[in-house]
FITI-612404 format. One record per atom (N, C-alpha, C): residue in three letters; x, y, z. Coordinates in steps of 0.001 Angstrom, whole numbers, plus 500000, padded with zeros to 6 digits. Layout:
// residues N
<ala, <X, Y, Z>>
...
***
This chain:
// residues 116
<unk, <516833, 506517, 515868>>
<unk, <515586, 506414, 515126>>
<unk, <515627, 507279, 513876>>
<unk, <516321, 508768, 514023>>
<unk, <516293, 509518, 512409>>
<unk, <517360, 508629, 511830>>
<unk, <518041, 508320, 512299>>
<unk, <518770, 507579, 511610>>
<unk, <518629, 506439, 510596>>
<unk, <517892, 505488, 510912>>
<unk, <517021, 504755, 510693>>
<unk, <516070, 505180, 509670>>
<unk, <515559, 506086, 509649>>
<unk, <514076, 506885, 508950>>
<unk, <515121, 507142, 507656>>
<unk, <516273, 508157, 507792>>
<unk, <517422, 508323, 506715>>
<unk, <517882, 507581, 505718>>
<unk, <517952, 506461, 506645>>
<unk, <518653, 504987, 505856>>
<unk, <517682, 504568, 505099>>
<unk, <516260, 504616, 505433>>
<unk, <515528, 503986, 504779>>
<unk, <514900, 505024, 503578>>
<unk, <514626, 506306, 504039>>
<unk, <514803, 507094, 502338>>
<unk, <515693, 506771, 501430>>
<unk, <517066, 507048, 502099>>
<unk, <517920, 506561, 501041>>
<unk, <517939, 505264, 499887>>
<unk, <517843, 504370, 500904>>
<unk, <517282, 503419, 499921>>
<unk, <516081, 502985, 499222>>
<unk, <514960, 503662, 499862>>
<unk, <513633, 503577, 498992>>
<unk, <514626, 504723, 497561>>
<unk, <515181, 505781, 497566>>
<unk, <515317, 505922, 496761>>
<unk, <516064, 505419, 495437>>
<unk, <516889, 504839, 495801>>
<unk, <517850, 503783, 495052>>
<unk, <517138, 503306, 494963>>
<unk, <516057, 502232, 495181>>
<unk, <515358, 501723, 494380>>
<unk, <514415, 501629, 493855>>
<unk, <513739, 502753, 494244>>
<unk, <513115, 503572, 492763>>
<unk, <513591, 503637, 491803>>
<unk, <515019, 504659, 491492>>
<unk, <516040, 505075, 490872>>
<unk, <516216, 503991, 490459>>
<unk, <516384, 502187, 490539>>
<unk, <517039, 501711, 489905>>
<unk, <516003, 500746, 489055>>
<unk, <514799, 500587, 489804>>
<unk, <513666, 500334, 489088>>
<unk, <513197, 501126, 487731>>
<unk, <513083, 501884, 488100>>
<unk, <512778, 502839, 486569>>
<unk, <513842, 503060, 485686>>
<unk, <515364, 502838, 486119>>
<unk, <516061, 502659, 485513>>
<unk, <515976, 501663, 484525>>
<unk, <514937, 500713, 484625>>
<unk, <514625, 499609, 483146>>
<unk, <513675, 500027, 482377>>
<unk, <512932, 501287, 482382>>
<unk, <512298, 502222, 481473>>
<unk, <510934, 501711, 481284>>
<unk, <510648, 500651, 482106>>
<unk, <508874, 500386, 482192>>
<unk, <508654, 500478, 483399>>
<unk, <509411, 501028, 484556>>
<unk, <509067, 500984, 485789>>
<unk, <508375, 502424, 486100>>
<unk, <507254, 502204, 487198>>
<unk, <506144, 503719, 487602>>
<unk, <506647, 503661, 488494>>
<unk, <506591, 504774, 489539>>
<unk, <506189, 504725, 491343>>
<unk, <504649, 505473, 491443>>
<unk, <504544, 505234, 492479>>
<unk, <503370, 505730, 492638>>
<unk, <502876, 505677, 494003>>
<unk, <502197, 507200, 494904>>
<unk, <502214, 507043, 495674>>
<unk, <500356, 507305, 496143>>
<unk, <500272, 506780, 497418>>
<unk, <498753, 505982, 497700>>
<unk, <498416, 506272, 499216>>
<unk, <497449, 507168, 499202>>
<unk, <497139, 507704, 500566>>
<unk, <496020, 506203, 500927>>
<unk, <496466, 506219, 502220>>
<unk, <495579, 504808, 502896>>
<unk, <494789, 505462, 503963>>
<unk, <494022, 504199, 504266>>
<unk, <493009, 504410, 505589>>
<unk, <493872, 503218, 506600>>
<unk, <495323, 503308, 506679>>
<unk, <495801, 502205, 507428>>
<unk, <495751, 502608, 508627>>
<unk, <495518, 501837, 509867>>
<unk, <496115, 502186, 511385>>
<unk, <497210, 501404, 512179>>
<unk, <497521, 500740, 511614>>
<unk, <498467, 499190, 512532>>
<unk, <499089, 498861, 511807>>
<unk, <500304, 498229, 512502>>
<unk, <501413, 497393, 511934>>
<unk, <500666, 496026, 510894>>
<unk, <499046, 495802, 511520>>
<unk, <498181, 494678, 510610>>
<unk, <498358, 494809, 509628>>
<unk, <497466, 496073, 509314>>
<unk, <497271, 496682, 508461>>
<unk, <498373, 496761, 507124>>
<unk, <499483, 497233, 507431>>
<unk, <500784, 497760, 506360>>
<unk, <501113, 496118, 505916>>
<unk, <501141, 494797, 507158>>
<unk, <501151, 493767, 506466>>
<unk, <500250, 493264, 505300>>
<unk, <498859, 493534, 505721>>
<unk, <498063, 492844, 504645>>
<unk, <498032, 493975, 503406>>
<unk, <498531, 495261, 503454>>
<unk, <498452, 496217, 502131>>
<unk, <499815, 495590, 501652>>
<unk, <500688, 495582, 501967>>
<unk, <502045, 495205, 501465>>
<unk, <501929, 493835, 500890>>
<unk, <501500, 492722, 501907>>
<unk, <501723, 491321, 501221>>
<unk, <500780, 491414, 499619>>
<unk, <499433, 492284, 499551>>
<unk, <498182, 492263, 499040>>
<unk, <499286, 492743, 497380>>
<unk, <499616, 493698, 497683>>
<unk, <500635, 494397, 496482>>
<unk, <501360, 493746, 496389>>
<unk, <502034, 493065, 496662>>
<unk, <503658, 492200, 496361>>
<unk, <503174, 491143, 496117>>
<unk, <501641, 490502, 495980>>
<unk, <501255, 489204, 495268>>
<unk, <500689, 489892, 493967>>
<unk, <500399, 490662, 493441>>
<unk, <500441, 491228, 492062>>
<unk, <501253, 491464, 490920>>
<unk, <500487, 490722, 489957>>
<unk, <501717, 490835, 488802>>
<unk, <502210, 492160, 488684>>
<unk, <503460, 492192, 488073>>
<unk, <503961, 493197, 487889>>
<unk, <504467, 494528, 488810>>
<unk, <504082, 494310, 490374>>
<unk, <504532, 495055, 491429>>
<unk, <505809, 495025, 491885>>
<unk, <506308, 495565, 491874>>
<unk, <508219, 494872, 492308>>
<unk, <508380, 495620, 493794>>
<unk, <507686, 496192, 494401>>
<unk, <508362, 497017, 495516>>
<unk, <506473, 497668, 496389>>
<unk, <506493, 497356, 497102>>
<unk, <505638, 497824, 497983>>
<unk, <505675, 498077, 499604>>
<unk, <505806, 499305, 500111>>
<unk, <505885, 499817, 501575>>
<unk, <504990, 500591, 502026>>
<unk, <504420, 500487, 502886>>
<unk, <503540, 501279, 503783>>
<unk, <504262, 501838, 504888>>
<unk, <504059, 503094, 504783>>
<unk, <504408, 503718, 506376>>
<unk, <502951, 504244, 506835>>
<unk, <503153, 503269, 508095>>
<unk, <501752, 503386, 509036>>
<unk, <501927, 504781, 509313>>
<unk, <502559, 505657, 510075>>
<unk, <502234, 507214, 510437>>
<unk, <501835, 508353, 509339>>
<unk, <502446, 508215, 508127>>
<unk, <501588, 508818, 507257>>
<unk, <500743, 507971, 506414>>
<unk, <500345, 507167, 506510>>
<unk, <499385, 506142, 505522>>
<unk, <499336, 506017, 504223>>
<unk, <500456, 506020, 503732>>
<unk, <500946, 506237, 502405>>
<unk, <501727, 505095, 501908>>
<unk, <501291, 504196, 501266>>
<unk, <502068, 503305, 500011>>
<unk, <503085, 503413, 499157>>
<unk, <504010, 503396, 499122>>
<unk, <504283, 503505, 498045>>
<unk, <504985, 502335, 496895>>
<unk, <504747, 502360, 495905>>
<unk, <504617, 501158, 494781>>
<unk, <505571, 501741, 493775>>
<unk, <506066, 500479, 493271>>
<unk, <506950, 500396, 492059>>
<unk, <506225, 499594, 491164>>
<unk, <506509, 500028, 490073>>
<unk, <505613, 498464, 489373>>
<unk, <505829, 498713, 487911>>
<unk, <505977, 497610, 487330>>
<unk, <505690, 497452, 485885>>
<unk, <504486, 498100, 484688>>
<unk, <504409, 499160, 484307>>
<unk, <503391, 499550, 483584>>
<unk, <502601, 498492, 482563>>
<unk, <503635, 497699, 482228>>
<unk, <502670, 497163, 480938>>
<unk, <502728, 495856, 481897>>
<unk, <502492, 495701, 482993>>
<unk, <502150, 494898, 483610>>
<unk, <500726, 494945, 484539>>
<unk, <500964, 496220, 485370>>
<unk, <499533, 496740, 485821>>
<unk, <499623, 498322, 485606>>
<unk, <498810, 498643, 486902>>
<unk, <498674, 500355, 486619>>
<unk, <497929, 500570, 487922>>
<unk, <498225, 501901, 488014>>
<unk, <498214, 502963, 489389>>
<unk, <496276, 502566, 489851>>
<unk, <495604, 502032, 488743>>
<unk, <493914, 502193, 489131>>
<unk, <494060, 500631, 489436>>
<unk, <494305, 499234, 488864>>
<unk, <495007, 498347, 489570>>
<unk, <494867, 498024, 490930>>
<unk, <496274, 499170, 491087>>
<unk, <496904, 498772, 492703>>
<unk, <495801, 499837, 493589>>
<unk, <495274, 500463, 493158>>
<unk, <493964, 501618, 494011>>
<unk, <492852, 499997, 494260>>
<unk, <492708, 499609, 492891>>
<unk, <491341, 498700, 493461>>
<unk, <491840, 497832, 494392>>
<unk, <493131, 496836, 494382>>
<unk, <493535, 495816, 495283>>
<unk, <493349, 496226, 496398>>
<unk, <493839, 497307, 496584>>
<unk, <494134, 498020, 498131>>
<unk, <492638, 498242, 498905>>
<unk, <491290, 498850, 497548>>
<unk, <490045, 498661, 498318>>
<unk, <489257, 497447, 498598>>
<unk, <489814, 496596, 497750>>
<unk, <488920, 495373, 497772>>
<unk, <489762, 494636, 499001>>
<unk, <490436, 494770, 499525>>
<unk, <491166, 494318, 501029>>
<unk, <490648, 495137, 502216>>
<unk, <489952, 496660, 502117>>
<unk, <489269, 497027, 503142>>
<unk, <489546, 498924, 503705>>
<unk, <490824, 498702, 502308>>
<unk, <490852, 499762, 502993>>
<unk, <490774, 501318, 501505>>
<unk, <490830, 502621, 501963>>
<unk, <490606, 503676, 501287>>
<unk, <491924, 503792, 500220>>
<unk, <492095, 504121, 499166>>
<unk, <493285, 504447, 498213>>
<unk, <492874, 505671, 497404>>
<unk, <493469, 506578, 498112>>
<unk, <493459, 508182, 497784>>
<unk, <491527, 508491, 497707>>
<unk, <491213, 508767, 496485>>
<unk, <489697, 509049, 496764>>
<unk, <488716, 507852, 496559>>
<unk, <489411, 506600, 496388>>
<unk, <488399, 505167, 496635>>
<unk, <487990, 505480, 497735>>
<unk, <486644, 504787, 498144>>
<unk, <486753, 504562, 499140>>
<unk, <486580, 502519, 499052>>
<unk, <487236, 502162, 500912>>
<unk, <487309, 501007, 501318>>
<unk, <485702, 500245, 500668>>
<unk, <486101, 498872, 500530>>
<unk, <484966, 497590, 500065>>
<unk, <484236, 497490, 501536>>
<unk, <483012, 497655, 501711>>
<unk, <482126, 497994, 502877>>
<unk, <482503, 496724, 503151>>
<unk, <481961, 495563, 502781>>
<unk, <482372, 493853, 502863>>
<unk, <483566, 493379, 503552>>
<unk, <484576, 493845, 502588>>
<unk, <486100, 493431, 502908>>
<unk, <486508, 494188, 504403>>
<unk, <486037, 495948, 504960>>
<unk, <485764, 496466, 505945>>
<unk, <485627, 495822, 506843>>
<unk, <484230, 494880, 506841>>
<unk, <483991, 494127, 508271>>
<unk, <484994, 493126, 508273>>
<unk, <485681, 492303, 507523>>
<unk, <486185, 491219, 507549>>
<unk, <487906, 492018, 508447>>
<unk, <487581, 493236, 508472>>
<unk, <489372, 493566, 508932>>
<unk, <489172, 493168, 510810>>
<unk, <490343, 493072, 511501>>
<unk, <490658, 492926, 512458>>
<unk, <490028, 494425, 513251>>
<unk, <489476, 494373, 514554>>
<unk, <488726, 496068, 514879>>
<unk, <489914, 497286, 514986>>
<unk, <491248, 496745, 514679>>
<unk, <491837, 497489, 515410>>
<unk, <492440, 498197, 513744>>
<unk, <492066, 497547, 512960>>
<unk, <492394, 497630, 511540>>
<unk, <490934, 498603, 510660>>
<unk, <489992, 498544, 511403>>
<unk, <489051, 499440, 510950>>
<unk, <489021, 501273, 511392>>
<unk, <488762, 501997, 510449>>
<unk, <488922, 503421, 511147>>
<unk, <487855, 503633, 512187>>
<unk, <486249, 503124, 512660>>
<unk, <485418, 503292, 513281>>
<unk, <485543, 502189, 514366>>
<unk, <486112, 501334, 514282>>
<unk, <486470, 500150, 515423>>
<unk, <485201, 499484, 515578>>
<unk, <484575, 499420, 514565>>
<unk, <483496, 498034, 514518>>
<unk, <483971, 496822, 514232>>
<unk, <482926, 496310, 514655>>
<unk, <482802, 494482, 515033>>
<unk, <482356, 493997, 513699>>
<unk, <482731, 492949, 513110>>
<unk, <482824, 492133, 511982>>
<unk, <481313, 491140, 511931>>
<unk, <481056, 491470, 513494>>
<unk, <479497, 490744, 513937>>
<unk, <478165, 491602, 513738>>
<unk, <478226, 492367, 513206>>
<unk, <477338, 493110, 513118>>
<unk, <476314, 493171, 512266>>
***
């Protein structure tokens, strides 16, 4: 398993490193309100359908994003709103109350019902 965790720094860093290596590339990193494997799917797919995003990962145990992306394509306030208008918190956003109920309960931080 560290092993694993290793391999995968390594290469998040290479490709960072090789992303910004084309001199319009950002990273940028994004504290979440994620809890579940759901969750990192719909933040990840949500970012990787955005122009100009080239790289998006969530690690569920620290709830943190992190993004590559094209500057003169989008920008760090951007990928903060996508991430709230899907339901959940991005650093001091807070989550779309709306988009909130619509998450799965196990995907909400209070574990409410969407029926409410």
């Amino acid at each position: 398993m560290k092993l694993k965790n290793i391999v995968t720094v390594i290469l998040l860093q290479i490709l960072f490193t090789s992303v910004s290596a084309f001199g319009q590339a950002k990273e940028v990193e994004i504290k979440t309100s994620a809890q579940c494997n759901e969750c990192k799917e719909i933040i990840e797919e949500t970012l990787m359908d955005m122009k100009g995003v080239k790289f998006a990962e969530l690690d569920v145990e620290s709830k943190i994003v992190k993004v590559a992306y094209n500057e003169k394509k989008t920008s760090a306030v951007d990928i903060k709103n996508a991430i709230v208008a899907v339901g959940y918190n991005a650093d001091e956003q807070e989550a779309d109350p709306e988009a909130v109920k619509r998450l799965s309960p196990c995907c909400r931080p209070d574990g409410t019902h969407s029926d409410e």
